[in-house]
N, C-alpha and C positions, 0 to 999 in steps of 0.2 A: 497361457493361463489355463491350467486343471480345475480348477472348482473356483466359487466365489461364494461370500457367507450370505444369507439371507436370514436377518434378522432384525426389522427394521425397530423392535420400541425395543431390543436388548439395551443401546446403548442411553437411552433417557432413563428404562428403569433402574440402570445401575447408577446412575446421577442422582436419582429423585430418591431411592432408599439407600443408597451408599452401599450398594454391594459391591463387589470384587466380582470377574467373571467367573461360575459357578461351574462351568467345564469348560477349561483352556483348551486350546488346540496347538498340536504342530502338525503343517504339512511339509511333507521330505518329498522329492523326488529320487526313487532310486531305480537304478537300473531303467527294466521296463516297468514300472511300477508309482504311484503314489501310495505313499504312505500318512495315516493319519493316526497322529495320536491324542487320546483326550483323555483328559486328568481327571478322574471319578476317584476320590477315595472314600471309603466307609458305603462301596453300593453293594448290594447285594445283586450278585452278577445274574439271579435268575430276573431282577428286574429289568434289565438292561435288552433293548430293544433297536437294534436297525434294520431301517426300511431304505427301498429305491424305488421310486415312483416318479416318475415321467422326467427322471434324471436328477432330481431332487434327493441328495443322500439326508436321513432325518437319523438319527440318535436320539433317544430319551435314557434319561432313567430316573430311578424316584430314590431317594433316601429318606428313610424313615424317623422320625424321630422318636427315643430313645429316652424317657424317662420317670420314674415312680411316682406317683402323686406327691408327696410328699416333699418332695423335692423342690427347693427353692434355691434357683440359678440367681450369683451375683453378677456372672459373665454370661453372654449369649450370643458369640458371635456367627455358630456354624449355620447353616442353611438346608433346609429342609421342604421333601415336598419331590414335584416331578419336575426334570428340567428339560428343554429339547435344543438342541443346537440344528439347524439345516443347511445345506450345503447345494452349489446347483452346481451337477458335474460336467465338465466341459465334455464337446461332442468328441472327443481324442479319448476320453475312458470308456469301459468296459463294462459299463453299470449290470451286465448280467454275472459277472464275475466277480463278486465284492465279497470279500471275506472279511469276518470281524473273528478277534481271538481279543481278553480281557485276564491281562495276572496282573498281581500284584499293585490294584489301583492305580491301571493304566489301561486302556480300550485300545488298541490298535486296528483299523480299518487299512487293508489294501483292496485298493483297485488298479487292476491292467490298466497300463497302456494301451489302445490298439496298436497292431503292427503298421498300417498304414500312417499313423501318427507318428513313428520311434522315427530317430533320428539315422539319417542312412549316408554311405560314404557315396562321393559322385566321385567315378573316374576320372581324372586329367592326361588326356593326350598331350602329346604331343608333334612340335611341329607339322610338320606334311602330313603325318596318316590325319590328323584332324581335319586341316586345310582340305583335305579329299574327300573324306567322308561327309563333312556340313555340305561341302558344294553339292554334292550327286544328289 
C-alpha cells in the first residue's frame, strides 16, 4: 500500500450537505513511480498548493466564486471556496521527490518509488550449484 486518505468528516459532510466529492482522486502505479491525479476544474492554478510534511501529502486549492450582483441563480450546484484533500505516504515513497504539474483541469502528483521498495528479480539456481552453495 503507497498512501492512504486521511479525512475523517469528508465522508459525513458529504452525507449531511449532499455534496459529490469536490477533488476526486486516482492513484496509478507506474513504473517506479505513483501517480496521482486530482480533478480541479475551473481552479485557478496559481491557487493550487502542495505540501509534504511528516509524510502526509496535502493538496488545496480554492475556487472562487464568480458572479454580478445582480445576478439571480435558478440552479446552484457548483461548489465553491478552499478544498484540501491529505494523503499519508507509505514509507516505500520518496516524499522529498514529489513533483506536481496541473493542465488542463487535472493536478497530477508523482512520487518515487524508493529503489529499496521496486520490485527486483531473485535468481533461481539450480540443482547442485545451489545444493553446494546453501550447504557451505
Amino acid at each position: 500500500m503507497y498512501l492512504t486518505t486521511y479525512d475523517p468528516f469528508a465522508r459525513a459532510t458529504r452525507r449531511a450537505f449532499g455534496q459529490a466529492n469536490v477533488m476526486p482522486l486516482d492513484g496509478i502505479r507506474r513504473d517506479g513511480d505513483v501517480l496521482l491525479r486530482f480533478d480541479v476544474p475551473g481552479i485557478d492554478p496559481e491557487s493550487i498548493e502542495v505540501t509534504v510534511d511528516r509524510g502526509v501529502l496535502s493538496v488545496s486549492v480554492k475556487r472562487e466564486e464568480e458572479h454580478a450582483e445582480s445576478d439571480k441563480f435558478f440552479v446552484r450546484e457548483r461548489t465553491f471556496g478552499t478544498f484540501t484533500r491529505r494523503l499519508y505516504l507509505s514509507k516505500n515513497l520518496n516524499a522529498d521527490a514529489v513533483e506536481a504539474a496541473y493542465n488542463n483541469g487535472v493536478l497530477e502528483v508523482r512520487i518515487p518509488v524508493l529503489e529499496e521498495a521496486k520490485p527486483r528479480k531473485v535468481e533461481v539456481r539450480q540443482g547442485d550449484e545451489q545444493h553446494q552453495e546453501l550447504a557451505a
